[in-house]
ROROVEX-6255 format. One record per residue (C-alpha): x, y, z. Coordinates in steps of 0.1 Angstrom, whole numbers, padded with zeros to 4 digits, always signed. Example, Ala and Ser with C-alpha at 12.3 -4.5 7.8 and 13.67 -1.06 7.14 Angstrom:
REM residues 2
+0123-0045+0078;+0137-0011+0071;
This chain:
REM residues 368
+0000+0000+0000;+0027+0020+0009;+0039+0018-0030;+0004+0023-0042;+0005+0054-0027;+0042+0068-0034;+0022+0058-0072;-0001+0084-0072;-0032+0059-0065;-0058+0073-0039;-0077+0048-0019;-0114+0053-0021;-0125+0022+0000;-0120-0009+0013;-0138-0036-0008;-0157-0067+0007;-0142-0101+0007;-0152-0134+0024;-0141-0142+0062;-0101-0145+0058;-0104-0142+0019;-0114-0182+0022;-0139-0186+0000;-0142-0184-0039;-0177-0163-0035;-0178-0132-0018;-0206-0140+0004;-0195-0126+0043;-0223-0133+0069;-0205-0102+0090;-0211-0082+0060;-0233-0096+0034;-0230-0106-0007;-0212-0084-0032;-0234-0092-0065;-0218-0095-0099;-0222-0066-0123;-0232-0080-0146;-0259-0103-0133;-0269-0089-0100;-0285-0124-0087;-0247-0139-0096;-0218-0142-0073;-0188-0125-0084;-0162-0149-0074;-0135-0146-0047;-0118-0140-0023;-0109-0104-0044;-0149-0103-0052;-0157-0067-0039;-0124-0052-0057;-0132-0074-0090;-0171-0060-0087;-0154-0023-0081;-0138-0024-0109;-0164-0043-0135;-0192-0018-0123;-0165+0016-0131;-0167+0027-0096;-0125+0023-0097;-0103+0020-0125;-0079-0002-0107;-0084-0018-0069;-0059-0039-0047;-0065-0076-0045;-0044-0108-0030;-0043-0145-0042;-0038-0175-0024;-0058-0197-0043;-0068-0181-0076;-0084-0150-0054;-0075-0124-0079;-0083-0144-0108;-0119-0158-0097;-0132-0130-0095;-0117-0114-0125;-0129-0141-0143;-0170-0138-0133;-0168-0101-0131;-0150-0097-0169;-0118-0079-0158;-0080-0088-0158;-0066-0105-0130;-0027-0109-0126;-0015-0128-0097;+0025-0122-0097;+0053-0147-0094;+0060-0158-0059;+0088-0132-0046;+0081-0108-0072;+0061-0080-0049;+0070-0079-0011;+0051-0094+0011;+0068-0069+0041;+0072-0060+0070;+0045-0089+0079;+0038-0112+0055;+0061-0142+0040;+0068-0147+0002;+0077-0186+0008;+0040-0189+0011;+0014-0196-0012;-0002-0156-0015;+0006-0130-0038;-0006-0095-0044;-0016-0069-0068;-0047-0058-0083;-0074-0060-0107;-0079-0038-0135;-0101-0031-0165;-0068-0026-0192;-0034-0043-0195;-0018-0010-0197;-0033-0005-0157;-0020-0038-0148;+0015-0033-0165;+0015+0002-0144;+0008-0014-0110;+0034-0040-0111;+0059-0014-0122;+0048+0002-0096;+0047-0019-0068;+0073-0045-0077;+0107-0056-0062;+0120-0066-0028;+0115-0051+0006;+0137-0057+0039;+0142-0089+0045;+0126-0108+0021;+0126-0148+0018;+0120-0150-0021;+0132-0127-0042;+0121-0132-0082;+0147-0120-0109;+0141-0087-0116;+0125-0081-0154;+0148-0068-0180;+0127-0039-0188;+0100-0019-0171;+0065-0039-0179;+0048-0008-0195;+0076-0015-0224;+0061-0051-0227;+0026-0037-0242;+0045-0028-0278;+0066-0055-0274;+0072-0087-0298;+0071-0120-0278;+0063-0142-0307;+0054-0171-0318;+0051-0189-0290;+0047-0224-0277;+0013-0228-0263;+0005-0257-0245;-0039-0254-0237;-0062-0277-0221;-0097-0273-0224;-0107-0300-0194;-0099-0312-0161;-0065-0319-0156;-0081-0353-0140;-0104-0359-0173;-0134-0345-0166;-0148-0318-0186;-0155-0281-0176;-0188-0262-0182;-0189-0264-0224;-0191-0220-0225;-0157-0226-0199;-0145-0249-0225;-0154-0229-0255;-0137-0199-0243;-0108-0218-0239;-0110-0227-0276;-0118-0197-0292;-0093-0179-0274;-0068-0214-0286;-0079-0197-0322;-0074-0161-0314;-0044-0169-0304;-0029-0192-0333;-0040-0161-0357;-0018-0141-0336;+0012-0162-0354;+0013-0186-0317;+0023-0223-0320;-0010-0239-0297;-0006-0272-0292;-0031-0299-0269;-0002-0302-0241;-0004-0293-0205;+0023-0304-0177;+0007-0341-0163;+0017-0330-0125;-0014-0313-0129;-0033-0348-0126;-0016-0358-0096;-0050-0368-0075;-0030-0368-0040;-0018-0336-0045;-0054-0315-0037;-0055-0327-0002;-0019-0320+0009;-0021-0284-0004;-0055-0282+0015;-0039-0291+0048;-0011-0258+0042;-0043-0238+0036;-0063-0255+0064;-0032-0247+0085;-0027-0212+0073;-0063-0207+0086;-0058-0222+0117;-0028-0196+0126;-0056-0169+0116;-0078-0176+0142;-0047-0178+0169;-0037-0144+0158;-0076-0137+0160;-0074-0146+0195;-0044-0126+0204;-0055-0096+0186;-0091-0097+0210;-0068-0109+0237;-0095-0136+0241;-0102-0165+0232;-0116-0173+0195;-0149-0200+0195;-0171-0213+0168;-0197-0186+0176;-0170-0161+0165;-0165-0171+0129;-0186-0190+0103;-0191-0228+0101;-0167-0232+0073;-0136-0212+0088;-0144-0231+0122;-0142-0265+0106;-0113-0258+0083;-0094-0244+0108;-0102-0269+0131;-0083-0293+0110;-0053-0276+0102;-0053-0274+0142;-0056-0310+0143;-0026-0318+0115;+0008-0327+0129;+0039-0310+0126;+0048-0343+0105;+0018-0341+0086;+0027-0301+0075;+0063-0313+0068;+0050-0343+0047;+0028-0316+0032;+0053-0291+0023;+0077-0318+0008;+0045-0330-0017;+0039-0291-0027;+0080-0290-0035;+0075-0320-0056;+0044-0309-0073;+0064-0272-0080;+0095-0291-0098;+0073-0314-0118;+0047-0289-0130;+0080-0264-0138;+0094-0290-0157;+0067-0288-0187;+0078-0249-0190;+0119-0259-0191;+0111-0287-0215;+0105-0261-0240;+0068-0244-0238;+0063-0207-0236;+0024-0206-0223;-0006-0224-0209;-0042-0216-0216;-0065-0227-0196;-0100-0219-0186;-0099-0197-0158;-0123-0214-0140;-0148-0245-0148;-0178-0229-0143;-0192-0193-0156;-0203-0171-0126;-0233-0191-0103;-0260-0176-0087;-0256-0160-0051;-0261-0188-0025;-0246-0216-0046;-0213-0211-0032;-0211-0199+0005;-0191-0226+0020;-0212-0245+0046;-0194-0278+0055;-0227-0299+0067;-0232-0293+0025;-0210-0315+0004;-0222-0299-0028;-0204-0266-0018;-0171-0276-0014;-0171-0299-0044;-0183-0271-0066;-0164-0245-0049;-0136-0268-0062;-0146-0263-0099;-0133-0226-0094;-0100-0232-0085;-0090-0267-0101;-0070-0243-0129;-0059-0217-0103;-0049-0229-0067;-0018-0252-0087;+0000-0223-0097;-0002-0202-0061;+0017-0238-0054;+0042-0238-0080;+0047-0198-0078;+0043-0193-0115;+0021-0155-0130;-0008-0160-0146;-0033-0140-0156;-0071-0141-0161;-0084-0121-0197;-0120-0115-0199;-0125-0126-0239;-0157-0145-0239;-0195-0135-0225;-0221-0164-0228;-0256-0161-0242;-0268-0153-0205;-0243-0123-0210;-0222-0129-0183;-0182-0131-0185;-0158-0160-0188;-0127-0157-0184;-0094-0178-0195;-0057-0184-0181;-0026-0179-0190;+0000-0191-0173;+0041-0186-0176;+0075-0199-0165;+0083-0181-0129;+0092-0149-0131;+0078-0142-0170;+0055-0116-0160;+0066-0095-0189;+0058-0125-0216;+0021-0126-0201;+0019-0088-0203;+0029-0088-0239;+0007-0116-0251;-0023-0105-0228;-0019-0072-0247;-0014-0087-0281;-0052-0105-0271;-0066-0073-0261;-0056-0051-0290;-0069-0077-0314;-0105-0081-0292;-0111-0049-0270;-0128-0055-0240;-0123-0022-0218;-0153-0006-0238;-0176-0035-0226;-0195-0026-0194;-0226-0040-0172;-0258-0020-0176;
């Protein structure tokens, strides 16, 4: 924030978000549902929901928003805006926060020229710092004008476990496949097959469960009380509660399966692709209600996992990618696809995003 502001931005608000950015709707019972632009009876994603919904509805041309998940690019994605979650190390996470982790920061905005300004703006390494990406060769603005190809662009249009996606999800994936090989790009039906690993879900869900468990404790300490059930929602309670009840061991073993799952999946990149498409998530926006996480419900987590089976790998593996609004379905709400690039290639995703977006405009696009 501190960067933001030496920028020039002015903060207008703070935007609504679900209880510890947890969720992939934006559905707080402390504060009520953002609704999507677009489709006020729709969710708008999350955890980034209220900044996504800011920016979709022209209230802001820009807002802050953080990614642990695919929390900047969920909701970029059902609101029909650009989402850019950094490479791990690229942006500080200082004086509090730890780059090691899974989280990232920047911000949604309408235009890749805005995104390209932020992370020029806010980029490189504060005091301290555990991760530390290469610095780019150039400032990103230069990117936008810039001549990356062709590429080699690996897409998949499915599950990475088989299944298919939503068919406007997979569509959108397709179309922008086409966009993309008229461009002068190399696309080719490839994706790296870590992605499949089916163990590899629950071991990052224990980090995450534990990640919550320490934000209750610092809860606690911050209200110099103790935190109980009654203090958060059913969901936090119970997801915390079992990152409480993991071992050390268990968070080790974790960890160790997460390391694994980062070397394999950079492997695909080093083995000589440039870019993965994917759809951002595998689902278009639902409907207000169909998400809130309540853990008596099975449907909800299962289907909250359909929005962030492309995202949550790559908060993992500590690659950029970036979420381009390209497609709108017949109900006219946005879907969004994913690209995604070898750590610390934030300028190759600027310049291809902006190669999309001067051959399709979106920015003139706006919600009633």
């Amino acid at each position: 924030m501190s960067r933001f502001r030496a920028a020039g931005l002015v903060v207008a608000g703070r935007t609504n978000t679900p209880e510890f950015a947890s969720q992939v709707t934006t559905e707080p019972k402390a504060w009520g549902p953002t609704h999507n632009p677009w489709n006020l009876a729709c969710s708008p994603g999350g955890s980034s929901g209220g900044a996504a919904a800011a920016v979709a509805s022209g209230m802001v041309p820009v807002a802050h928003a953080t990614d642990g998940s695919g929390s900047i690019r969920i909701p970029a994605a059902c609101c029909g805006v650009i989402g850019l979650k950094p490479s791990q190390g690229r942006i500080s996470a200082g004086p509090f926060g730890d780059e090691s982790g899974p989280g990232a920061a920047l911000c949604i905005s309408r235009t890749v020229r805005d995104t390209a300004a932020m992370l020029d703006a806010v980029c490189g390494p504060g005091v301290g710092d555990t991760v530390i990406a290469p610095p780019p060769s150039r400032p990103y603005m230069r990117e936008l004008n810039g001549d990356a190809g062709p590429l080699r662009i690996g897409v998949i249009d499915r599950y990475p476990a088989g299944d298919p996606v939503h068919p406007e999800c997979a569509d959108a994936v397709r179309e922008a496949g086409r966009l993309l090989e008229a461009l002068g790009h190399r696309i080719e039906a490839d994706y790296p097959a870590a992605l499949s690993d089916p163990g590899i879900g629950k071991q990052i869900g224990l980090v995450a469960s534990s990640y919550l468990g320490l934000a209750l404790d610092q809860l606690a300490e911050s209200l110099s009380r103790e935190v109980t059930a009654d203090d958060v929602e059913p969901a936090t309670w119970a997801r915390a509660k079992r990152g409480r009840q993991a071992t050390a061991v268990d968070h080790a073993r974790a960890l160790i399966a997460c390391s694994g799952f980062r070397r394999a999946v950079h492997q695909w990149w080093a083995d000589g692709y440039d870019l993965l498409l994917t759809p951002t998530t595998g689902e278009p926006p639902a409907p207000l209600g169909a998400l809130a996480s309540d853990p008596t419900v099975p449907v909800a987590g299962s289907l909250s996992a359909k929005y962030t089976a492309f995202t949550r790998a790559f908060n993992i593996t500590g690659q950029p990618a970036i979420s381009l609004p390209l497609t709108w379905n017949s109900d006219g709400l946005p879907v969004g696809v994913q690209l995604v690039a070898a750590y610390g290639r934030e300028d190759l995703l600027i310049n291809v995003a902006a190669q999309v977006e001067q051959a399709r405009p979106w920015a003139s696009r706006k919600p009633r």
